[in-house]
C-alpha positions as CSV (number, residue, x, y, z in Angstrom):
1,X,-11.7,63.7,-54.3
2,X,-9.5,61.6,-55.9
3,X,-10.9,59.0,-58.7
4,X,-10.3,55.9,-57.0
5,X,-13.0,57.3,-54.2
6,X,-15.1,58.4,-57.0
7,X,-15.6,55.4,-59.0
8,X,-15.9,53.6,-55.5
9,X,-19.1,55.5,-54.3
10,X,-20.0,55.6,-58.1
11,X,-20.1,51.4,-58.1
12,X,-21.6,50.9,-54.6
13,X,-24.2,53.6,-56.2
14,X,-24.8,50.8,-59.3
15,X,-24.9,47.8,-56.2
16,X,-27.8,49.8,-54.4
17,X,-29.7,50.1,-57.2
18,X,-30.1,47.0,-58.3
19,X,-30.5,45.4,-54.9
20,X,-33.6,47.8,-54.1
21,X,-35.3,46.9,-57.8
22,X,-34.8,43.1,-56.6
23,X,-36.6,44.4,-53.6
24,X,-39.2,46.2,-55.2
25,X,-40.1,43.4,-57.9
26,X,-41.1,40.8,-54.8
27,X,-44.0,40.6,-53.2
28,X,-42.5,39.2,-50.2
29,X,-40.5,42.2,-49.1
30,X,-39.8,42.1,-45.3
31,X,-39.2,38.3,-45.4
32,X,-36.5,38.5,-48.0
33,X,-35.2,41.5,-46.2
34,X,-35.2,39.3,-42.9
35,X,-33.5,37.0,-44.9
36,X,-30.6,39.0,-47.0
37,X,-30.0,40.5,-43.4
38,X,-29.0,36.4,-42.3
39,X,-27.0,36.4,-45.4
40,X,-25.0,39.5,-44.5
41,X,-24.7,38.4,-41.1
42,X,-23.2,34.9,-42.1
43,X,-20.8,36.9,-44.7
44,X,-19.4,38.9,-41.6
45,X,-20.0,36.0,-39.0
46,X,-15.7,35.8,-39.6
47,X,-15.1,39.7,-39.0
48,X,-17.6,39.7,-35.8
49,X,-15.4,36.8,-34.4
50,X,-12.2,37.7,-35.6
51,X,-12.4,41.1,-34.5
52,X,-15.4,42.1,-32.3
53,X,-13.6,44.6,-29.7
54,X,-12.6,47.7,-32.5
55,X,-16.5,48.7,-32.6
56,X,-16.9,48.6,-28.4
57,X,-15.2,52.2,-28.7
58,X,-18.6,54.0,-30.7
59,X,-21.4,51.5,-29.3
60,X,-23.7,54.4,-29.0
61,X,-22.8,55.5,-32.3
62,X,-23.4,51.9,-33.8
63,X,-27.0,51.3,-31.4
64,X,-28.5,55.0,-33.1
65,X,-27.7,54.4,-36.1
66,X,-28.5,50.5,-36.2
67,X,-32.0,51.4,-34.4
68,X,-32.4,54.6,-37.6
69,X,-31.3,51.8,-40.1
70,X,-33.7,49.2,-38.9
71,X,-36.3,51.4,-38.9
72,X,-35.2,52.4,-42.9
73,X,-36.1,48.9,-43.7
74,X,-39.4,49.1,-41.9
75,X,-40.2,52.3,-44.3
76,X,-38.8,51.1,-47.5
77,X,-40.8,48.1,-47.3
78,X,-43.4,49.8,-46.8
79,X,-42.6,52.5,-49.3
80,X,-42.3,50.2,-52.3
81,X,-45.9,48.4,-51.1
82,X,-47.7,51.5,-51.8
83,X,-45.7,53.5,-54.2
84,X,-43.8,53.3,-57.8
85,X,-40.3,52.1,-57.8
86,X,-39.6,55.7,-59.8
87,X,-41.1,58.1,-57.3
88,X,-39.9,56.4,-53.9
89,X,-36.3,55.6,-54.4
90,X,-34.9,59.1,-56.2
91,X,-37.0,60.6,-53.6
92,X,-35.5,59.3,-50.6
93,X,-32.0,59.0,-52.0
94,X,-32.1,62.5,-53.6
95,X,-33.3,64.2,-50.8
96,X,-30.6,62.6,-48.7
97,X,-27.6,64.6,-50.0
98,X,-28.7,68.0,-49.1
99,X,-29.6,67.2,-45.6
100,X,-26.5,65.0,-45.4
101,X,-24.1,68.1,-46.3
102,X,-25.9,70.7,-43.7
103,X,-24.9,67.4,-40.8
104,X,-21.6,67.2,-42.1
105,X,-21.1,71.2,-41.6
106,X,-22.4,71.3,-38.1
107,X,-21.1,67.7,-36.9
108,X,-18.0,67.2,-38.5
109,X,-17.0,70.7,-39.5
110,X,-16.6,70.1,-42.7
111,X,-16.0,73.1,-45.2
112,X,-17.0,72.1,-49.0
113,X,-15.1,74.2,-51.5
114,X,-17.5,76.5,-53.9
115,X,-16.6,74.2,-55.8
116,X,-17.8,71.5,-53.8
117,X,-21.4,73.1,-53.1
118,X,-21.9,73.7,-56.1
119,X,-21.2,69.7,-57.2
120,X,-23.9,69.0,-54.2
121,X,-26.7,71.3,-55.6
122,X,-26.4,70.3,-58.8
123,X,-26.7,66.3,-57.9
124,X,-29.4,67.3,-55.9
125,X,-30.9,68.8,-59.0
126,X,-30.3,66.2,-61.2
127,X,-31.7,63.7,-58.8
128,X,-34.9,65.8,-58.4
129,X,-34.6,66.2,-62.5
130,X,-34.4,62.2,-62.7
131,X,-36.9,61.4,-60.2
132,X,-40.1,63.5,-60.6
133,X,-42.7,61.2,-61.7
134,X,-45.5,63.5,-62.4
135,X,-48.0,61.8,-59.9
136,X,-47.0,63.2,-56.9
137,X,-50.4,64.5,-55.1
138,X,-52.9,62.9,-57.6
139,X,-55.3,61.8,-56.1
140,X,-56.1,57.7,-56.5
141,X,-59.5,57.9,-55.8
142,X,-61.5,60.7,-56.8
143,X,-64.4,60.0,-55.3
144,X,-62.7,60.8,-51.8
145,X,-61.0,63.6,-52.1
146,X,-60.0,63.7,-48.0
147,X,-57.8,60.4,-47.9
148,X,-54.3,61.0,-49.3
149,X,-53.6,59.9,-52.4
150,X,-50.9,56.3,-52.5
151,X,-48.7,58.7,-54.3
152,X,-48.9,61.3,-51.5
153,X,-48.3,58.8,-48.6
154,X,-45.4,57.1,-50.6
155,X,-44.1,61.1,-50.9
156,X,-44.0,61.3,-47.0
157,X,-42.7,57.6,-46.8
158,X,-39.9,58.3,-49.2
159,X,-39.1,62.2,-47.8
160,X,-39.1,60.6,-44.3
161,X,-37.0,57.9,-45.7
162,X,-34.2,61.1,-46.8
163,X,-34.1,62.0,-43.5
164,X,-33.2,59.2,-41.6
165,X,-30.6,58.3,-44.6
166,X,-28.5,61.5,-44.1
167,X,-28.8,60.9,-40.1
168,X,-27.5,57.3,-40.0
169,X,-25.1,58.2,-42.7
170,X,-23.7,61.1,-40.4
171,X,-23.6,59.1,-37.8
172,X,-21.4,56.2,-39.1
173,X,-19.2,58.9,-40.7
174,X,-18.1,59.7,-37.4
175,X,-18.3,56.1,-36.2
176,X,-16.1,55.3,-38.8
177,X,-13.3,57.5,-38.6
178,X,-12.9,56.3,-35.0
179,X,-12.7,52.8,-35.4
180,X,-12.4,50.0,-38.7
181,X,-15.1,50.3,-41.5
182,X,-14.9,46.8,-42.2
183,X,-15.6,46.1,-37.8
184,X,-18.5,48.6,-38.1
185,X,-20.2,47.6,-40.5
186,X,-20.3,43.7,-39.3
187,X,-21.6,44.8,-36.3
188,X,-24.0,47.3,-37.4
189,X,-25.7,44.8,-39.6
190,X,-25.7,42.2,-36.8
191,X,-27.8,45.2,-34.2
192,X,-29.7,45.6,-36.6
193,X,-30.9,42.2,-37.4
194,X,-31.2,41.5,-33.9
195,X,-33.8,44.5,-33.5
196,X,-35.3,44.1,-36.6
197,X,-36.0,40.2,-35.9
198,X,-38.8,40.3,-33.5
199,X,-40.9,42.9,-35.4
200,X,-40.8,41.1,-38.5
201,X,-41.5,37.7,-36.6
202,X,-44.6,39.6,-35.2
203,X,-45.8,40.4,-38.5
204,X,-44.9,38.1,-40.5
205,X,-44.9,34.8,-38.6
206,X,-42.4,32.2,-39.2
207,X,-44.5,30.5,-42.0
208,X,-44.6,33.0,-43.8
209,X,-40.9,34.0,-43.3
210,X,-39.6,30.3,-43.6
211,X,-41.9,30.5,-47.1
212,X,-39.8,33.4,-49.0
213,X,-36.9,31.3,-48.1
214,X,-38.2,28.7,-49.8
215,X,-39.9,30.7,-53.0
216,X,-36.6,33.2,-53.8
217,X,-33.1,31.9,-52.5
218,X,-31.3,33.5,-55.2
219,X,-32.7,37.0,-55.1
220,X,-32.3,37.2,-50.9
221,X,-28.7,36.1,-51.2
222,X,-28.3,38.3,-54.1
223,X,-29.5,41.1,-51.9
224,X,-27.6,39.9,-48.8
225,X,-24.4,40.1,-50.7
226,X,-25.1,43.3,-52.5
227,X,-26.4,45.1,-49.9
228,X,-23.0,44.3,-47.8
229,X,-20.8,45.3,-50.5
230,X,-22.5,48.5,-51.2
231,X,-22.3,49.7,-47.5
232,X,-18.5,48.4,-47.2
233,X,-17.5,51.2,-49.8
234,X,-19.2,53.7,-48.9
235,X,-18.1,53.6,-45.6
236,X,-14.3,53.0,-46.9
237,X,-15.0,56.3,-48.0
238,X,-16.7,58.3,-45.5
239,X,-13.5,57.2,-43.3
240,X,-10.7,58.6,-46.1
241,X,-13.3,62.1,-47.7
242,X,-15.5,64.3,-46.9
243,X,-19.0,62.6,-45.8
244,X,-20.7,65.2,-47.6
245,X,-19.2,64.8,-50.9
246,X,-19.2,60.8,-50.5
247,X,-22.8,60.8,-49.8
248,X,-23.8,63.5,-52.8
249,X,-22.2,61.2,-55.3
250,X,-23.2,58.0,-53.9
251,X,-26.8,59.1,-54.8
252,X,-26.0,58.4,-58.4
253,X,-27.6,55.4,-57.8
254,X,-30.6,57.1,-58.6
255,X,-29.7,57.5,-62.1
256,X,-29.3,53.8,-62.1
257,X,-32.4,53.3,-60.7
258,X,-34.1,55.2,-63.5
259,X,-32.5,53.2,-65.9
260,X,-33.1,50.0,-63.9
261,X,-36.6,50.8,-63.9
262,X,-36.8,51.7,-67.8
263,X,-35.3,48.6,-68.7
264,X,-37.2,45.9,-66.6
265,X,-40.0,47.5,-65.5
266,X,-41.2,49.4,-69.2
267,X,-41.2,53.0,-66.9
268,X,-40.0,56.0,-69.4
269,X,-36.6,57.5,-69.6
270,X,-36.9,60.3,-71.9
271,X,-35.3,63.8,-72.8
272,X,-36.2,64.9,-68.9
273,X,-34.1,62.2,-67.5
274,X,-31.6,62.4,-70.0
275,X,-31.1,66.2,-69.0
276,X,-30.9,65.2,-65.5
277,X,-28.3,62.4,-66.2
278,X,-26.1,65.2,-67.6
279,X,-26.9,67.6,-64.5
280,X,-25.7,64.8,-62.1
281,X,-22.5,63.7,-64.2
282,X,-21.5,67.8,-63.7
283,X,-22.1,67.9,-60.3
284,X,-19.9,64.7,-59.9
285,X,-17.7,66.2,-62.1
286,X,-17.1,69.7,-59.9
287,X,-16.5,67.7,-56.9
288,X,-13.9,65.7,-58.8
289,X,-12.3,68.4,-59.8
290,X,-12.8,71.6,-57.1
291,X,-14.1,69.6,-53.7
């Protein structure tokens, strides 16, 4: 991959991060989603109208994956109510790239180099390196052993959470070699708004919607914007390199999670994640040069 695509999926990685710790530190999560979804929608409101016909050519494409993406927000939300900031987002972003790879063999037929396989593994062992909080299984209340643990149930959240990543992100790399990234991803945020509204509506109610507006403008525009930007580029590259590469590096982010959450949120980043920092720079670093 060239280095232009590398420090592309490398900044949207830096963009994701920080808008999921703005997520993580509200306590008014699916409302300020709702929200940064009606910023993003009013950012491409002159893309949809300018140029709405490019995307009619994949509209199954867009509906699976805008029905799998709504239903990420559902789980993320849920995700970071129950579990730490530094178990569910390395989780579900370093799972992702494995998974993502194996699609990207039998959909796309893509053939990573040795080279390139080798680059995958090892971010996928830097992530894990980076992310293992220690907690996983540990039990929250002793004294019933037979209810799963919040650590456990934020596990599953966050694994499920992989899985639908690296099927939506397979699915828009086809979508997006077929037709304009910048078309797809206006419309795809617009679907998903649209079926994402009347569930949050349902359980939020409008008061309480109408309320986060009110209590945090600047971090749901914040997230609105970022959340745009960071899906722009990495769709920009899915439709000019291998999906499989794009995604494996992208999940650098989780790096910058880690550091995110050592900085603001006092979690630790010691010799462990300072081992896996090194892992994930050499994977990036094989793909750069070999994939």
């Amino acid at each position: 991959m060239s280095a232009l695509l590398i420090g592309a999926l490398l900044g949207s990685a830096v963009i994701h991060a920080f808008w999921n710790l703005l997520l993580k530190t509200t306590h008014h999560r699916r409302p300020v989603v709702w929200w940064a979804l009606i910023v993003t929608n009013l950012c491409c409101a002159g893309i949809l109208i300018a140029r709405p016909h490019s995307v009619l050519a994949v509209w199954p494409l867009l509906l699976i994956s805008a029905v799998l993406e709504a239903s990420y927000y559902l789980m993320l939300t849920a995700a970071y109510r129950i579990g730490d900031f530094s178990l569910v987002y390395p989780v579900a972003r370093g799972a992702a790239p494995g998974l993502l790879a194996l699609w990207a063999i039998l959909v796309l037929a893509e053939r990573p180099s040795i080279s390139g396989v080798g680059g995958i593994v090892l971010i996928a062992l830097g992530v894990g390196v980076v992310g293992w909080s220690g907690r996983i299984g540990r039990p929250s209340r002793p004294s019933r052993p037979s209810r799963p643990s919040r650590s456990s149930r934020s596990l599953a959240l966050a694994l499920l959470l992989a899985v639908v990543i690296s099927v939506y992100s397979i699915i828009d790399g086809v979508a997006v070699r077929r037709v304009d990234p910048v078309d797809y991803t206006a419309a795809m945020f617009f679907v998903v708004t649209v079926l994402l509204t009347p569930v949050l509506m349902a359980q939020e109610g409008w008061e309480g919607i109408r309320g986060a507006l009110r209590l945090e403008p600047l971090r749901i525009v914040s997230i609105g914007v970022m959340q745009l930007a960071g899906y722009l580029i990495v769709l920009w590259v899915y439709s000019r390199a291998p999906v499989s590469y794009g995604g494996a590096i992208r999940e650098a982010s989780v790096l910058v999670g880690a550091l995110l959450g050592w900085l603001f949120l006092g979690e630790a980043f010691g010799r462990r994640r300072l081992v896996g920092a090194f892992v994930i720079v050499s994977g990036v670093a094989l793909i750069a040069i070999g994939g």
